[in-house]
TORKOL-4160 file (C-alpha; in steps of 0.2 Angstrom, whole numbers, padded with zeros to 4 digits, m for minus):
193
<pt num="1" X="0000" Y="0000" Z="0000"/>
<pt num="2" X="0006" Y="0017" Z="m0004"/>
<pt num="3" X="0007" Y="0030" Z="0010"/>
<pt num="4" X="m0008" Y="0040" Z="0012"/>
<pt num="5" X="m0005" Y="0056" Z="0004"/>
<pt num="6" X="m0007" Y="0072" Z="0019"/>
<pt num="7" X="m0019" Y="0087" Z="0015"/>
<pt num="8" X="m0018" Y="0102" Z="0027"/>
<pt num="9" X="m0039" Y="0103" Z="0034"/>
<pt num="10" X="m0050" Y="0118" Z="0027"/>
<pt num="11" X="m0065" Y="0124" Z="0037"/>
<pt num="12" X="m0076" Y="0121" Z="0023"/>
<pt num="13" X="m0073" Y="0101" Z="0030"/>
<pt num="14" X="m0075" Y="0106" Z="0047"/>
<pt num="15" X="m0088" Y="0094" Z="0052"/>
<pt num="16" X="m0078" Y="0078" Z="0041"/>
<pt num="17" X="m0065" Y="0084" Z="0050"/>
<pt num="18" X="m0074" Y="0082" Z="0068"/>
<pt num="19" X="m0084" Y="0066" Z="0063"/>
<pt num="20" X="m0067" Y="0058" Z="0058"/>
<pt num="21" X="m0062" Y="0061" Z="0077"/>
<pt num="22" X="m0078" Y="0055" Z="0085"/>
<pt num="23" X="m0079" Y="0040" Z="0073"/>
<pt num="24" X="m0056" Y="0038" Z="0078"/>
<pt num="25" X="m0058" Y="0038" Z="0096"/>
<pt num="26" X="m0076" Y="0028" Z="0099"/>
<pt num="27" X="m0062" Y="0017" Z="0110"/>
<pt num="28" X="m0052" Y="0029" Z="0117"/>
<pt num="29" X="m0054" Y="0025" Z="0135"/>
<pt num="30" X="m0051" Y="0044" Z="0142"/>
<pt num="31" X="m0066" Y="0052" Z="0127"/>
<pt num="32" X="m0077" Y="0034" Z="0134"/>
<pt num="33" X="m0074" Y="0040" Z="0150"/>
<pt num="34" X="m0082" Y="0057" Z="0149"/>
<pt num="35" X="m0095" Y="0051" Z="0137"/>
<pt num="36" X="m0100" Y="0035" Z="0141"/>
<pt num="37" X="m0115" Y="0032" Z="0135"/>
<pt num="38" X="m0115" Y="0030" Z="0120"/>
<pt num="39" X="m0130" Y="0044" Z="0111"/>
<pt num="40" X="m0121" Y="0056" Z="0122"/>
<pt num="41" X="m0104" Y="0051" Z="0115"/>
<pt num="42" X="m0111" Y="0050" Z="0096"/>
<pt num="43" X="m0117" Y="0068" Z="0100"/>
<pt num="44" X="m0096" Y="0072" Z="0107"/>
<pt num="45" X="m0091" Y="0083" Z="0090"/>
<pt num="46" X="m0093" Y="0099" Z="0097"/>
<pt num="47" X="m0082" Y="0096" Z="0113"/>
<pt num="48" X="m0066" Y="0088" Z="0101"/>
<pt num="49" X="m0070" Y="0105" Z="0091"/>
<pt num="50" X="m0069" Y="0116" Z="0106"/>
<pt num="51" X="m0051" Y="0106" Z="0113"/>
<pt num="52" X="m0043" Y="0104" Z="0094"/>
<pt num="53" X="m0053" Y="0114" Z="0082"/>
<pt num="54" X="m0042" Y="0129" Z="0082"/>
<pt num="55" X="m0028" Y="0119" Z="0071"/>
<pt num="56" X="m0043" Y="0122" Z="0057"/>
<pt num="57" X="m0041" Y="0141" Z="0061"/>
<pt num="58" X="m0022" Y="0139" Z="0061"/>
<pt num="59" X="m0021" Y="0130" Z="0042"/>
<pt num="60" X="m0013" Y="0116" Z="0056"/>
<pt num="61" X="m0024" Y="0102" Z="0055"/>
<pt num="62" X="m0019" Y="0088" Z="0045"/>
<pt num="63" X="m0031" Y="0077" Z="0035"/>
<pt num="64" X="m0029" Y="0063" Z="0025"/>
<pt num="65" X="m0035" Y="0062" Z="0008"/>
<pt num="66" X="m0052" Y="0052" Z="0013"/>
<pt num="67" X="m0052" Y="0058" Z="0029"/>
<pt num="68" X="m0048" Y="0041" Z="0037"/>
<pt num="69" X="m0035" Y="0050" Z="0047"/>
<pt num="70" X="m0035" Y="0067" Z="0056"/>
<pt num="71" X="m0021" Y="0075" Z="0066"/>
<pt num="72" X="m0025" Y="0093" Z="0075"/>
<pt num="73" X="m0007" Y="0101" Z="0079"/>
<pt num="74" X="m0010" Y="0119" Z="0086"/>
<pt num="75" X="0006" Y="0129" Z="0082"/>
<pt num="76" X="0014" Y="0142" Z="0097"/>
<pt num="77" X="0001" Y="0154" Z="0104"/>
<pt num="78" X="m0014" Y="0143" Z="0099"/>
<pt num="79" X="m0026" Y="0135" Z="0112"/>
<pt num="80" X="m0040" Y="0126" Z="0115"/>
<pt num="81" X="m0055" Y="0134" Z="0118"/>
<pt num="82" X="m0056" Y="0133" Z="0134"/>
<pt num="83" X="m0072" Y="0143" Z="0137"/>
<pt num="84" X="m0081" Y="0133" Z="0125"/>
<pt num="85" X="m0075" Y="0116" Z="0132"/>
<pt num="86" X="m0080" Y="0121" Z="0150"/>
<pt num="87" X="m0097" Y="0122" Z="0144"/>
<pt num="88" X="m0098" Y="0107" Z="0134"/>
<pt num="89" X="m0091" Y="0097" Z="0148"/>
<pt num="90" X="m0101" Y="0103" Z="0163"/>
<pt num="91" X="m0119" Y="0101" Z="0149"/>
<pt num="92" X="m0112" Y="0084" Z="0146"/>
<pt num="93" X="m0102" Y="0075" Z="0157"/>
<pt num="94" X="m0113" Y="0064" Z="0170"/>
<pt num="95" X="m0113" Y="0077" Z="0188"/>
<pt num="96" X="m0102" Y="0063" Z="0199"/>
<pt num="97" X="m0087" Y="0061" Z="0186"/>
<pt num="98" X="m0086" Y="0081" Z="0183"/>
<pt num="99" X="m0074" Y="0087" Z="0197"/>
<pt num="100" X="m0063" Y="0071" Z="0192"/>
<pt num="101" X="m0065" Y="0079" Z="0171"/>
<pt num="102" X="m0057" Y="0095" Z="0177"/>
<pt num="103" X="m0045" Y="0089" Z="0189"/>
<pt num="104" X="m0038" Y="0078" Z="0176"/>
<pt num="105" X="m0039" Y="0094" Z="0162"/>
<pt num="106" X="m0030" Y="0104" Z="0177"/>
<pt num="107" X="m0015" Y="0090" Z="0177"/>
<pt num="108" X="m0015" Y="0090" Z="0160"/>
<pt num="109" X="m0011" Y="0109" Z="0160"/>
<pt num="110" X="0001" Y="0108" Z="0175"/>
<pt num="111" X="0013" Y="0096" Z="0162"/>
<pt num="112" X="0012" Y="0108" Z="0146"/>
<pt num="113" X="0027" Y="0115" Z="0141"/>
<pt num="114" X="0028" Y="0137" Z="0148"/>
<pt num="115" X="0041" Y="0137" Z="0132"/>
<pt num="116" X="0033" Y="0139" Z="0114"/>
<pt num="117" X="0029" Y="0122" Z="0106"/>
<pt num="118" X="0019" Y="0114" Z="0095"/>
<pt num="119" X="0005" Y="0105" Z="0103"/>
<pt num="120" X="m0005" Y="0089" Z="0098"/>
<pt num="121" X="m0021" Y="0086" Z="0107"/>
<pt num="122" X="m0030" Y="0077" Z="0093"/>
<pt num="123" X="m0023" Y="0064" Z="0081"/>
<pt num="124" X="m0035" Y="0051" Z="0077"/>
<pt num="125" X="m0038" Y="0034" Z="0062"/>
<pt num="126" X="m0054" Y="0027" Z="0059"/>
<pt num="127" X="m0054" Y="0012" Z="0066"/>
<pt num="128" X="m0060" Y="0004" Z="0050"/>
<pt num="129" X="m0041" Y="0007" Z="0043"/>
<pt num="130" X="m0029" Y="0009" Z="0059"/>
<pt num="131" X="m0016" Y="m0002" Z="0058"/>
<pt num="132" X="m0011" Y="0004" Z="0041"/>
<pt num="133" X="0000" Y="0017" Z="0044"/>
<pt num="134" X="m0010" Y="0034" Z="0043"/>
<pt num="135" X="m0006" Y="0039" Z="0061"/>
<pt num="136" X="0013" Y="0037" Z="0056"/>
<pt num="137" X="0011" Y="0048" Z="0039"/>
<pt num="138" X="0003" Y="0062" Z="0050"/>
<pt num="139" X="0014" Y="0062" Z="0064"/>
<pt num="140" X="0030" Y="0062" Z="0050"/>
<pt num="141" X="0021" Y="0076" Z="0040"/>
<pt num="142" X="0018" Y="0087" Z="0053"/>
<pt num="143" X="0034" Y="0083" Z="0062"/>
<pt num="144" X="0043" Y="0089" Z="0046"/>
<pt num="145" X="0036" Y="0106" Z="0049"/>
<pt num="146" X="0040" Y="0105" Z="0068"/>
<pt num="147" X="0059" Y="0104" Z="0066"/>
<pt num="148" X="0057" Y="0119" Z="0052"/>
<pt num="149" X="0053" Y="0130" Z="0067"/>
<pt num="150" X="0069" Y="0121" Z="0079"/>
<pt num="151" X="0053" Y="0119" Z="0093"/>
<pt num="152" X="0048" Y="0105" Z="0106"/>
<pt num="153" X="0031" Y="0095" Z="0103"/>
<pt num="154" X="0020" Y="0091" Z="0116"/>
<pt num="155" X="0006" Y="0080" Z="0117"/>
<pt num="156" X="m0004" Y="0069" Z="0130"/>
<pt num="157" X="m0008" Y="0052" Z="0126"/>
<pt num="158" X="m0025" Y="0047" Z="0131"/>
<pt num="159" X="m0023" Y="0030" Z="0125"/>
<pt num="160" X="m0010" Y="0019" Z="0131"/>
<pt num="161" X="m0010" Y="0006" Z="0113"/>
<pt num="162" X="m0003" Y="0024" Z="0104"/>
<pt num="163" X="0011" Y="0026" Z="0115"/>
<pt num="164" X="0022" Y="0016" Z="0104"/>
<pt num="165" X="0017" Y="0027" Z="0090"/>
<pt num="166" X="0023" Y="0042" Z="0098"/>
<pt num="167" X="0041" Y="0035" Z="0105"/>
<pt num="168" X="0044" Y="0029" Z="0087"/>
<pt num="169" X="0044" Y="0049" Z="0081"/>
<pt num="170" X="0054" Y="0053" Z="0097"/>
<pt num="171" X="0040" Y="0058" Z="0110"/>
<pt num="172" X="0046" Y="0052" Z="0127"/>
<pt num="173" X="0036" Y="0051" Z="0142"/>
<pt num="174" X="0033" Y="0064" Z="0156"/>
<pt num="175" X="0024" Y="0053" Z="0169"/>
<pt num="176" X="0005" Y="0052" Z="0172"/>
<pt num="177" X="m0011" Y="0056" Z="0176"/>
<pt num="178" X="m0025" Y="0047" Z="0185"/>
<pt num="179" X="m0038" Y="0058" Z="0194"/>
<pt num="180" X="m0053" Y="0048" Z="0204"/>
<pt num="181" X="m0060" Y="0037" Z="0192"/>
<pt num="182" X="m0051" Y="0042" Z="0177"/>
<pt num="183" X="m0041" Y="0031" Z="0165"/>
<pt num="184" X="m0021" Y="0035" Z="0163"/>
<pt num="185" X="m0016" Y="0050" Z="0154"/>
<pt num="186" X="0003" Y="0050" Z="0147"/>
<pt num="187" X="0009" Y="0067" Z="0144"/>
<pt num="188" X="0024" Y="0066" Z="0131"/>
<pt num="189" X="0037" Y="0078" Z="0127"/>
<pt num="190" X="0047" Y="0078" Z="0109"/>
<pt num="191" X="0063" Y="0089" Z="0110"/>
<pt num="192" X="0068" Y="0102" Z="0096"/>
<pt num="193" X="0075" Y="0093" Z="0081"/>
């Protein structure tokens, strides 16, 4: 199989984009976690937008060409929404689980880099065609443009079967994070190339 060819994501794909995620991390145990059942988590697009959808903003987000593989990298000075997320959350994350959501949110923070880097907080394959290399391709495609700039890349691996991934594009691990009930969360720190 030839490698997937890498398209940067326009807004005009903006929902594709965001129903690529909900359809790449219907397993992920930290997004199951929040949204457990399974209407509510069908319904999830608009928080992955609010936590990654600024990469669309940034001509950041990386697509493949059928959209069977998405990666949101937010460049330096880019963020999350938090405002928006907040929101989303507290409508529709069960009452009991809520203060562990934030708390684990809160950890995340605490291991972001303070130094300018490039940030990852969504890279997800269909399941229908993961294992076939699409992760890979967008992790080297925006990599490439990462050591352009000399800068750091930070992510947090919500999923422990993509750790491997990461280490192979040189993403080392930072410790962890387990609030309450929550699954593990593996921040991961690439150093400038």
């Amino acid at each position: 199989m030839n490698p997937p060819q890498i398209f940067t994501g326009k807004e005009e794909n903006r929902d594709q984009i965001i129903q690529s995620i909900v359809l790449g991390f219907s397993t992920d145990p930290l997004a199951r976690w929040f949204w457990a059942d399974a209407n509510t988590y069908l319904d999830s697009g608009p928080g992955f937008d609010a936590f990654g959808g600024r990469s669309i903003d940034s001509g950041t987000a990386y697509v493949t060409e059928g959209y069977e593989g998405v990666a949101l990298w937010m460049p330096p000075g880019v963020e999350p929404d938090e405002e928006r997320m907040i929101s989303l959350l507290e409508a529709t994350v069960p009452e009991e689980k809520l203060e562990d959501v934030f708390g684990v949110f809160e950890a995340m923070e605490s291991y972001h880099p303070e130094d300018p880097c490039w940030y990852l907080p969504i890279i997800a394959v269909d399941p229908f065609y993961q294992g076939n290399g699409y992760g890979s391709q967008l992790m080297k495609h925006a990599l490439s443009r990462v050591d352009e700039d000399g800068l750091p890349a930070y992510l947090e691996s919500s999923n422990p079967r993509n750790i491997s991934l990461y280490e192979r594009h040189g993403f080392e691990n930072m410790g962890q994070i387990q609030i309450g009930t929550s699954p593990i969360v593996t921040p991961m720190i690439r150093s400038a190339r």
